[in-house]
N, CA, C and O atoms as a MOPAC input file, in Angstrom:
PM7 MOZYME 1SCF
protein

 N     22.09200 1     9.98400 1    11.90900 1
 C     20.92800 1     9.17600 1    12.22400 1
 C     20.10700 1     8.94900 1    10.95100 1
 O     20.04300 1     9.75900 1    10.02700 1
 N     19.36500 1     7.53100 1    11.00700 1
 C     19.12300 1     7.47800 1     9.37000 1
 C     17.54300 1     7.85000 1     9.53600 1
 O     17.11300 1     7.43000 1    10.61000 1
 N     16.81400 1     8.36100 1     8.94600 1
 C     15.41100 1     8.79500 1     8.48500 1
 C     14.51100 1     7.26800 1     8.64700 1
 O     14.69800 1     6.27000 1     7.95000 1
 N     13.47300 1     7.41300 1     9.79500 1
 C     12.80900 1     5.99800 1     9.20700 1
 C     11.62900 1     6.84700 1     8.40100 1
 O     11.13500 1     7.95600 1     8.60400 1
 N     11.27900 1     5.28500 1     6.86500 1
 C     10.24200 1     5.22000 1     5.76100 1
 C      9.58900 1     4.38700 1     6.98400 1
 O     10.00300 1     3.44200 1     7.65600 1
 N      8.10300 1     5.31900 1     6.98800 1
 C      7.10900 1     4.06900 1     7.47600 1
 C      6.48300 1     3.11600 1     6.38200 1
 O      6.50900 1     3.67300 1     5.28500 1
 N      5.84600 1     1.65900 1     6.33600 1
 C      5.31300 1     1.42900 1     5.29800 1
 C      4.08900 1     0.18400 1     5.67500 1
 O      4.25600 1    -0.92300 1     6.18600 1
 N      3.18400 1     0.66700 1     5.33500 1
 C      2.49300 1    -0.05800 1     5.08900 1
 C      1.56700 1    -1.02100 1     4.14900 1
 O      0.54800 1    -0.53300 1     3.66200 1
 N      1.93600 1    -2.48700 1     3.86800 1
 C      1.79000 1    -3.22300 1     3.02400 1
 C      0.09600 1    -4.24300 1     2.86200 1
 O     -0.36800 1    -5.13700 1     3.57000 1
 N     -0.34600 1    -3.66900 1     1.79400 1
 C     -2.04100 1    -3.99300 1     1.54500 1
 C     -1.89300 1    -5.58200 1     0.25400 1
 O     -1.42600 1    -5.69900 1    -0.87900 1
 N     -2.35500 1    -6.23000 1     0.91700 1
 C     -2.26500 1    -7.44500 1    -0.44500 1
 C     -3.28700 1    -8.42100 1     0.01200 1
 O     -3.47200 1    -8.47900 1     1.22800 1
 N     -4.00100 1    -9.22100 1    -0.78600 1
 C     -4.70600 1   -10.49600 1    -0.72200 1
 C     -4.26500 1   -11.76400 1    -0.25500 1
 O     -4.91100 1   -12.65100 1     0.30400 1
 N     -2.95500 1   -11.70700 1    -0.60000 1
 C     -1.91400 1   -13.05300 1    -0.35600 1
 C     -1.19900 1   -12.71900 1     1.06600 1
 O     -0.38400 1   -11.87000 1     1.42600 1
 N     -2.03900 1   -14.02700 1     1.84800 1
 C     -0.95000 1   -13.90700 1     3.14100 1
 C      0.82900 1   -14.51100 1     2.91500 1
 O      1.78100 1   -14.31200 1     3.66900 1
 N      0.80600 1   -15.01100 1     2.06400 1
 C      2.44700 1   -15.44700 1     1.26200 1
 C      3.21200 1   -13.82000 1     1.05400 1
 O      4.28500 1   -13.40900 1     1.49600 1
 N      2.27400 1   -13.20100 1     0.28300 1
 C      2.82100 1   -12.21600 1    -0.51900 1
 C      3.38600 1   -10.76600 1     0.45400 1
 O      4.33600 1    -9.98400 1     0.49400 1
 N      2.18300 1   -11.02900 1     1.10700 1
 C      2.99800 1   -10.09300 1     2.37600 1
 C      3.52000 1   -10.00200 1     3.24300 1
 O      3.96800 1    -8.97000 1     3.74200 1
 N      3.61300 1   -11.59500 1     3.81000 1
 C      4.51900 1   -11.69400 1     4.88300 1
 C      5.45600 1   -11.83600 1     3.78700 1
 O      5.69500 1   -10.62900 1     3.81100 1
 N      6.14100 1   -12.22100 1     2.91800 1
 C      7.08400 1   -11.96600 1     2.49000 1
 C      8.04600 1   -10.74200 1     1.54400 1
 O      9.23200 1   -10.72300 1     1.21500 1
 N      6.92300 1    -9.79900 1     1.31500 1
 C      7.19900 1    -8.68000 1     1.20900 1
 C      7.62700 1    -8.17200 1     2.76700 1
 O      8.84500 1    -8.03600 1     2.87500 1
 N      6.89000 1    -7.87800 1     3.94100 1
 C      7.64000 1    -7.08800 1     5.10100 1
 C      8.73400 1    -8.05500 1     5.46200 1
 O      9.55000 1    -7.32900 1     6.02900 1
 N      9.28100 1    -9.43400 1     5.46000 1
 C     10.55100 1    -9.76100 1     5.92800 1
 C     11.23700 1    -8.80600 1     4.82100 1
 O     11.76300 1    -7.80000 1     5.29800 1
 N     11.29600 1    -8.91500 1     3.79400 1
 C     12.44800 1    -8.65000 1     3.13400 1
 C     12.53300 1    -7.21400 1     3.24900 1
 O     13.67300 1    -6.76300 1     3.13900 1
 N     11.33300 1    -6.15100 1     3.49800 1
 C     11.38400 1    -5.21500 1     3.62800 1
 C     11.98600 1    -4.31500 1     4.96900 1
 O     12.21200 1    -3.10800 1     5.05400 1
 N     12.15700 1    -5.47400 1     6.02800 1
 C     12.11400 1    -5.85200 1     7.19500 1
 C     14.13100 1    -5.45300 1     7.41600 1
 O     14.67000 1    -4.77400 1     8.28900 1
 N     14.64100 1    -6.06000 1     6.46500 1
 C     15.90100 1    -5.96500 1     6.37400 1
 C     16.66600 1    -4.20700 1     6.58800 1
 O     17.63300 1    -3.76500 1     7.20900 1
 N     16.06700 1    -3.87700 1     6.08300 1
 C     16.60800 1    -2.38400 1     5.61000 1
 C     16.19600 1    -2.25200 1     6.79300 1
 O     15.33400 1    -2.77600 1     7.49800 1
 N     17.51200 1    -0.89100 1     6.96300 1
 C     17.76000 1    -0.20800 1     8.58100 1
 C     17.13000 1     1.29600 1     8.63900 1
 O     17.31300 1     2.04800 1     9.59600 1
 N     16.14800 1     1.72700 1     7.16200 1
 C     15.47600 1     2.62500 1     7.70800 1
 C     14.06900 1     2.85200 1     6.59500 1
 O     13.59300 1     3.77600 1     5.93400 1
 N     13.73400 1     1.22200 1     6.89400 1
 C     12.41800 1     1.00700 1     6.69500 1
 C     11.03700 1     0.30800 1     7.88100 1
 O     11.17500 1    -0.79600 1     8.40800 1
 N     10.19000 1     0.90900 1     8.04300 1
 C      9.42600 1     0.19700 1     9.28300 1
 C      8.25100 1    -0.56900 1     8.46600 1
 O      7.68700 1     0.14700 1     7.63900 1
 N      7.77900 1    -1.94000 1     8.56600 1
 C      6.63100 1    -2.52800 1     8.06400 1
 C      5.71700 1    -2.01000 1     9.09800 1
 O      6.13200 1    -2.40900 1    10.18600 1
 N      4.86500 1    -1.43600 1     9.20700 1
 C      3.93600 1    -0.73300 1    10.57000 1
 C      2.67300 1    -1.84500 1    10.36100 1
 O      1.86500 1    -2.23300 1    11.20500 1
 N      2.77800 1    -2.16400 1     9.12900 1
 C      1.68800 1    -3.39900 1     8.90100 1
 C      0.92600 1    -3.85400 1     7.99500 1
 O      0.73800 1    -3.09500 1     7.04500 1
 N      0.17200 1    -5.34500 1     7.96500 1
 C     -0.11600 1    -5.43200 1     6.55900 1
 C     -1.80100 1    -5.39300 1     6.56100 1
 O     -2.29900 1    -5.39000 1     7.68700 1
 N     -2.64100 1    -5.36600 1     5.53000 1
 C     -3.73300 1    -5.12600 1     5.78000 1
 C     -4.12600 1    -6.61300 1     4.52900 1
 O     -3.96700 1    -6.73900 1     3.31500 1
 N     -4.56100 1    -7.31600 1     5.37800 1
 C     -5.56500 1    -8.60000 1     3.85300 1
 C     -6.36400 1    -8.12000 1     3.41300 1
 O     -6.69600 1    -8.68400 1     2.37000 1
 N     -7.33600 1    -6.70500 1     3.81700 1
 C     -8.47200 1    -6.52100 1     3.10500 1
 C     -8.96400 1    -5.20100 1     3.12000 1
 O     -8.09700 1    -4.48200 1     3.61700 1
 N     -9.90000 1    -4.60000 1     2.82000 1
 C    -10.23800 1    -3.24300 1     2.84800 1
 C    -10.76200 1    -2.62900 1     3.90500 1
 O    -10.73400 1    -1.43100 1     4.18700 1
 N    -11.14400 1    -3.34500 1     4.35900 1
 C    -11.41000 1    -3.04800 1     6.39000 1
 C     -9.84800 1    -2.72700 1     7.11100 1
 O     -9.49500 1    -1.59900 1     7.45600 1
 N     -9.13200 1    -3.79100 1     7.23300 1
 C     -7.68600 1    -3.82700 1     7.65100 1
 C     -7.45000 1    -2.49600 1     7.20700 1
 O     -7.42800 1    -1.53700 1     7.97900 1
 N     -7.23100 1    -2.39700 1     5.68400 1
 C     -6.58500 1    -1.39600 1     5.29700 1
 C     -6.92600 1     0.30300 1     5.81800 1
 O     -6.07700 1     1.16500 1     6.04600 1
 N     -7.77100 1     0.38200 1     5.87200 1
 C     -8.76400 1     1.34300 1     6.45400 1
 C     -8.58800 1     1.91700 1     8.11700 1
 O     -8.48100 1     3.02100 1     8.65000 1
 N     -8.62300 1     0.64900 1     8.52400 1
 C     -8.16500 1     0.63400 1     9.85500 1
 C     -7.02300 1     1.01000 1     9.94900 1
 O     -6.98600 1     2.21300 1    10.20800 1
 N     -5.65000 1     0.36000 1     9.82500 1
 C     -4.25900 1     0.82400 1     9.95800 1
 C     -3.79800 1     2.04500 1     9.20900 1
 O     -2.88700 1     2.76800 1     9.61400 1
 N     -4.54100 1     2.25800 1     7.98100 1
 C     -4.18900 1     3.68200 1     7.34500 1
 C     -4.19200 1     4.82800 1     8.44300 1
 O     -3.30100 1     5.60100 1     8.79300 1
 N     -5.59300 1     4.65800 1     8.89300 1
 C     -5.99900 1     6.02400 1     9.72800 1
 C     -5.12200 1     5.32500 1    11.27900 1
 O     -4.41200 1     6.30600 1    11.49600 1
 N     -4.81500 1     4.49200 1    12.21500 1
 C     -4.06900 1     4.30700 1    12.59800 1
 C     -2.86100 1     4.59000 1    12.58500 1
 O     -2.43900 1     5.22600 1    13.55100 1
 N     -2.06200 1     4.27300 1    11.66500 1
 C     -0.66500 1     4.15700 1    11.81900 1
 C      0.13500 1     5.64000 1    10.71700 1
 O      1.21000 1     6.22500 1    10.84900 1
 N     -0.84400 1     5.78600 1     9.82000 1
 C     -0.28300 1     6.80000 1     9.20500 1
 C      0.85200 1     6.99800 1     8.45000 1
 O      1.73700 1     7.85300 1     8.40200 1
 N      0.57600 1     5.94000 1     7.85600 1
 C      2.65200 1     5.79500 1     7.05900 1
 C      2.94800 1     6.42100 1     6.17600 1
 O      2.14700 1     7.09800 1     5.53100 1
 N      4.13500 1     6.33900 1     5.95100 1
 C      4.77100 1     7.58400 1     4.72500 1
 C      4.28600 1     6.74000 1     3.62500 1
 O      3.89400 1     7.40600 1     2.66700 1
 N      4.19800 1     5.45700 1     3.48300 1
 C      4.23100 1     4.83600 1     2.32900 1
 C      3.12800 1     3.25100 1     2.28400 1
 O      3.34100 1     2.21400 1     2.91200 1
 N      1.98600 1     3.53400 1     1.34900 1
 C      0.97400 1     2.67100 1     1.49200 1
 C      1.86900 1     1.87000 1     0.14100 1
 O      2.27300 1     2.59300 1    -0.76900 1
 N      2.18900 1     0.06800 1     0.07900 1
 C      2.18400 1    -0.54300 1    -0.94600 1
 C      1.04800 1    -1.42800 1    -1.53300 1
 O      1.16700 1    -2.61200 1    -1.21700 1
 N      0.13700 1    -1.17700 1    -2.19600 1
 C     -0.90100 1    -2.00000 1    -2.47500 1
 C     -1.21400 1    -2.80100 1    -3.66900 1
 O     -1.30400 1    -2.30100 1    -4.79000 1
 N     -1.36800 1    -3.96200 1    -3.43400 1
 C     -1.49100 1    -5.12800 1    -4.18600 1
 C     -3.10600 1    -5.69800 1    -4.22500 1
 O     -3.18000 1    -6.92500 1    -4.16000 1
 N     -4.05600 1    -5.16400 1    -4.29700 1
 C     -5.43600 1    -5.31100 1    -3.79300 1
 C     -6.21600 1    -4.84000 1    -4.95000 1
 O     -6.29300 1    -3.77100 1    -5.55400 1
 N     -6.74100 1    -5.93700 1    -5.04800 1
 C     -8.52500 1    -5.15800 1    -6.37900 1
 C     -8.67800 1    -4.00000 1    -6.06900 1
 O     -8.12400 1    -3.43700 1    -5.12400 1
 N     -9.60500 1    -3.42800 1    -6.99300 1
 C    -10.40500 1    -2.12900 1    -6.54900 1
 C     -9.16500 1    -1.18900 1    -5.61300 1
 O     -9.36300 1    -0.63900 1    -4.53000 1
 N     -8.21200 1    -1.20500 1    -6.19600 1
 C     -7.63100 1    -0.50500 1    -5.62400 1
 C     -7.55300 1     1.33800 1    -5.72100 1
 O     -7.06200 1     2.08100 1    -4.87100 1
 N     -8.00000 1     1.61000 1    -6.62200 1
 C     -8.29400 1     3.25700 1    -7.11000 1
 C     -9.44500 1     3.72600 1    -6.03700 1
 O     -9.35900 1     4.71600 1    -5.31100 1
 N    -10.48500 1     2.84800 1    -6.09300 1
 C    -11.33500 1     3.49200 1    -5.15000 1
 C    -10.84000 1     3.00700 1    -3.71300 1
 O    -11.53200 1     3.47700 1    -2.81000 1
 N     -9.80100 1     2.17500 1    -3.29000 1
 C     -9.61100 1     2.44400 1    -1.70600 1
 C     -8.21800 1     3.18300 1    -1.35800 1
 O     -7.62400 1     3.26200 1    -0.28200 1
 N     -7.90500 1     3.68700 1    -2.60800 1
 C     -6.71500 1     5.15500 1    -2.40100 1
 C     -7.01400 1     6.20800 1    -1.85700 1
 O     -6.42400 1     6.90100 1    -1.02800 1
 N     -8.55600 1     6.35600 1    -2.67500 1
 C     -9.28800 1     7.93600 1    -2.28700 1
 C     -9.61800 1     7.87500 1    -0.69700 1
 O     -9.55700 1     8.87500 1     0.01700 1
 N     -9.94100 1     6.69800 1    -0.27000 1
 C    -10.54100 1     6.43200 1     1.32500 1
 C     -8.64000 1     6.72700 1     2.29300 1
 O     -8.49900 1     7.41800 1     3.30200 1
 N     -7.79400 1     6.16300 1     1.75100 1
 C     -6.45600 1     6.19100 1     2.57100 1
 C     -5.93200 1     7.64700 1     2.14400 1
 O     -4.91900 1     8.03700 1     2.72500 1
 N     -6.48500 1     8.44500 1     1.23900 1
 C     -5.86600 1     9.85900 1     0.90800 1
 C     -6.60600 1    10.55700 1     1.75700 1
 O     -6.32100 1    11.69400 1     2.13200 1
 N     -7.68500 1     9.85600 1     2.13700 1
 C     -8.93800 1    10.93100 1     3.28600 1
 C     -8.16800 1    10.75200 1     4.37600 1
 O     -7.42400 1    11.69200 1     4.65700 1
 N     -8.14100 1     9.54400 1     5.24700 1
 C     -7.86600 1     9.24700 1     6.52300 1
 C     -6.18200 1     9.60500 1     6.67200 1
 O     -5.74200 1     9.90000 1     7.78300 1
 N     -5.36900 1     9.56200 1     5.59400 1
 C     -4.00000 1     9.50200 1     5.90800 1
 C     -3.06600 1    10.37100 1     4.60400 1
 O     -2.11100 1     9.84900 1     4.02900 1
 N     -3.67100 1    12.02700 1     4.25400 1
 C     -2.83900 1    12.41700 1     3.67700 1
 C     -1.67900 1    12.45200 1     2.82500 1
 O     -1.53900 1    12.51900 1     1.60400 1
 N     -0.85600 1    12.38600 1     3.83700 1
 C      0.60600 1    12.41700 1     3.38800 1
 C      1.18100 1    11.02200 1     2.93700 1
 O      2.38600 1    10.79600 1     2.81900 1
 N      0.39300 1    10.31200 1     2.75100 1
 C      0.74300 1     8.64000 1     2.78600 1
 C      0.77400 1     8.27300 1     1.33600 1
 O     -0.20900 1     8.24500 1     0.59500 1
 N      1.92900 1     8.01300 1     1.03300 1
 C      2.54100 1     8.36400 1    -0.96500 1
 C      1.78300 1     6.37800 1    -1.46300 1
 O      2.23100 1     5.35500 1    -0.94500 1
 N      1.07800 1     6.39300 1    -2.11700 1
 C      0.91700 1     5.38500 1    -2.65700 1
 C      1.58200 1     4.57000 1    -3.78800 1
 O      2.19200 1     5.16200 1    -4.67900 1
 N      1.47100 1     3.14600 1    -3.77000 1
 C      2.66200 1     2.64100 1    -4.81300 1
 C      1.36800 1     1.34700 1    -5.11500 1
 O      0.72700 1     0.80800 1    -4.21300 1
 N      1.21400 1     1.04500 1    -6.64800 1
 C      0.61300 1     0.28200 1    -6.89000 1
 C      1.19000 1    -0.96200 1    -6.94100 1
 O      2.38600 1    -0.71500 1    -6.78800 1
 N      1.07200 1    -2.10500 1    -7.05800 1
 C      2.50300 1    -3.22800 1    -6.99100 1
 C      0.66900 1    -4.31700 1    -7.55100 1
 O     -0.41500 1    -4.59000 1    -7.03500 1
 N      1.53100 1    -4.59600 1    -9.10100 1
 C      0.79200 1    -6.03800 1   -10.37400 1
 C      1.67700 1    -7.18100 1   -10.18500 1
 O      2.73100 1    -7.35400 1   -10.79600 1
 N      1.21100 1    -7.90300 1    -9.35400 1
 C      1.78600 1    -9.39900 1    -9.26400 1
 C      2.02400 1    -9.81000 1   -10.65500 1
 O      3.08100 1    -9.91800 1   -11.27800 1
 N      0.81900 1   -10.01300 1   -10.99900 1
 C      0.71200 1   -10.51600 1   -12.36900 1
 C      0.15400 1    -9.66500 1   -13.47000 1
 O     -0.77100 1    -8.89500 1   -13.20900 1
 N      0.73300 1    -9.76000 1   -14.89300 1
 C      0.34300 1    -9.06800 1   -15.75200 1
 C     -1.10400 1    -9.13100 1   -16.55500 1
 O     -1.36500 1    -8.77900 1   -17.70600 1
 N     -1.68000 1    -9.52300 1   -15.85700 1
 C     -3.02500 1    -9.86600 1   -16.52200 1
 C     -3.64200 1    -8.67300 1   -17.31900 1
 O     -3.32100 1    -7.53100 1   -16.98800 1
 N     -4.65800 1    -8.91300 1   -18.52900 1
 C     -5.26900 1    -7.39800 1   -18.27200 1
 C     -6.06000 1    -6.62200 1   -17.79500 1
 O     -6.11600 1    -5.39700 1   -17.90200 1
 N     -6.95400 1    -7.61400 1   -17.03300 1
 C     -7.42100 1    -7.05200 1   -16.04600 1
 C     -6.67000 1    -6.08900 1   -14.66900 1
 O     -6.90900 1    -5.04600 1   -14.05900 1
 N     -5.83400 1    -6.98500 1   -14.66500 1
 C     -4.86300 1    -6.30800 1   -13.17100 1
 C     -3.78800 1    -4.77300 1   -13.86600 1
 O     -3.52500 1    -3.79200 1   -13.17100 1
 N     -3.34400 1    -4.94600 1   -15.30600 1
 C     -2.92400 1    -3.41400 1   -15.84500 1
 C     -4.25200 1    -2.75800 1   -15.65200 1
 O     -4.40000 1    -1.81300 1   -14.87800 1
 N     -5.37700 1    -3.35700 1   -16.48500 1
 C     -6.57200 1    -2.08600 1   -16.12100 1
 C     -7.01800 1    -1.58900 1   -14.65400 1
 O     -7.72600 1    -0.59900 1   -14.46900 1
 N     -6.47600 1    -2.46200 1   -13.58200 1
 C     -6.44000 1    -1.83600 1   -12.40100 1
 C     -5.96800 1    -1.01400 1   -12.06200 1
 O     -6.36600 1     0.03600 1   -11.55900 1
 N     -4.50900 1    -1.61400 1   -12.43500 1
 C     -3.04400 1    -0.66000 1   -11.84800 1
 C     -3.38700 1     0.91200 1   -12.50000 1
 O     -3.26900 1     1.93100 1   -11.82000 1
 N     -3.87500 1     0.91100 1   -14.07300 1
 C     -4.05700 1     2.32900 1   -14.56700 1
 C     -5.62300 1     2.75400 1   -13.69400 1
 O     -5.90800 1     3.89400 1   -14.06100 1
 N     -5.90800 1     2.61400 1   -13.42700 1
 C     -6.98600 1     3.34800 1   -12.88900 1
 C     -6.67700 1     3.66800 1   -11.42600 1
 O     -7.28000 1     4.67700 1   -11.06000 1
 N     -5.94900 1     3.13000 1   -10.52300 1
 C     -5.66300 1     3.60700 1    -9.54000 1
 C     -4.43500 1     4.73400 1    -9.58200 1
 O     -4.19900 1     5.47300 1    -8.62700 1
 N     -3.68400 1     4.75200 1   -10.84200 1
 C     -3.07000 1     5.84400 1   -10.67600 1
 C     -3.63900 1     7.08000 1   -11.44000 1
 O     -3.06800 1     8.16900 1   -11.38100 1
 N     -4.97700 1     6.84400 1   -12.28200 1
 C     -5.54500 1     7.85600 1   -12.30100 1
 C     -6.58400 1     8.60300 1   -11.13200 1
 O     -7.00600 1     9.75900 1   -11.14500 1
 N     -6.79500 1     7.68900 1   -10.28600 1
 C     -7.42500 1     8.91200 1    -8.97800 1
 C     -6.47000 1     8.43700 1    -7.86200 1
 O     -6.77600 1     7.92300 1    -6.78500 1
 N     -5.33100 1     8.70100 1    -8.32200 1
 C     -4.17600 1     8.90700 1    -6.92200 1
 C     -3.54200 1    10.15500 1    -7.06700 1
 O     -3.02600 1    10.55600 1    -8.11100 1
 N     -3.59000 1    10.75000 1    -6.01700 1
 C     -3.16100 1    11.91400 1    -6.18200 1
 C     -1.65400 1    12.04300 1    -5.62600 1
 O     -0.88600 1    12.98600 1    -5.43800 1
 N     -1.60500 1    10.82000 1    -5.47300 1
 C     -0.09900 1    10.85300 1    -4.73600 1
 C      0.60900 1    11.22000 1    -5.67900 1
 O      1.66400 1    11.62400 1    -5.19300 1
 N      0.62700 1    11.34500 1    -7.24000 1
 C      1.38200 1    11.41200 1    -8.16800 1
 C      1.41000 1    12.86900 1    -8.95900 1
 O      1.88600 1    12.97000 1   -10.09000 1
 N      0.97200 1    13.73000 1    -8.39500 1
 C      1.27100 1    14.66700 1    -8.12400 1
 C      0.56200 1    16.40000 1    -7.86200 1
 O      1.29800 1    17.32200 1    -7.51100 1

């Protein structure tokens, strides 16, 4: 029996995430549990659904890790930079400096 990954997918772009969970959608032991457009959403379904795996594509994303590490523990975070801007690296590094998902 195969292990289901729960996952839940956080992004700005309604493009970006419905097309992230189809494709994610494929795999036979991955679940999209759901996507969140915004920091409310996200908040909501974190403490809801509880997934093994938050993917987030969202501003300010360092400070709404610490809120999904409160409500949902065990829930391994993955930062995901559309674009290389430098603003959006200076994001991506700051959310993996107060993520504790990393170790």
């Amino acid at each position: 029996m195969i292990e289901m990954c729960t996952v839940l997918i956080a992004t700005e772009s309604n493009a970006f995430g419905n097309l992230l969970s189809r494709r994610l959608g494929i795999e036979q032991d991955i679940q999209v549990v759901g996507i969140a457009y915004n920091p409310t959403e996200l908040m909501n379904l974190s403490a809801e659904q509880q997934p093994d795996v938050l993917l987030l594509n969202l501003e300010h994303g360092g400070k709404l890790i610490n809120n999904v590490k409160h409500l949902s523990p065990s829930t391994q975070c993955v930062v995901i930079v559309q674009d290389a801007t430098s603003f959006n690296i200076r994001a991506a590094k700051d959310c993996i400096a107060v993520n504790s998902c990393f170790g």
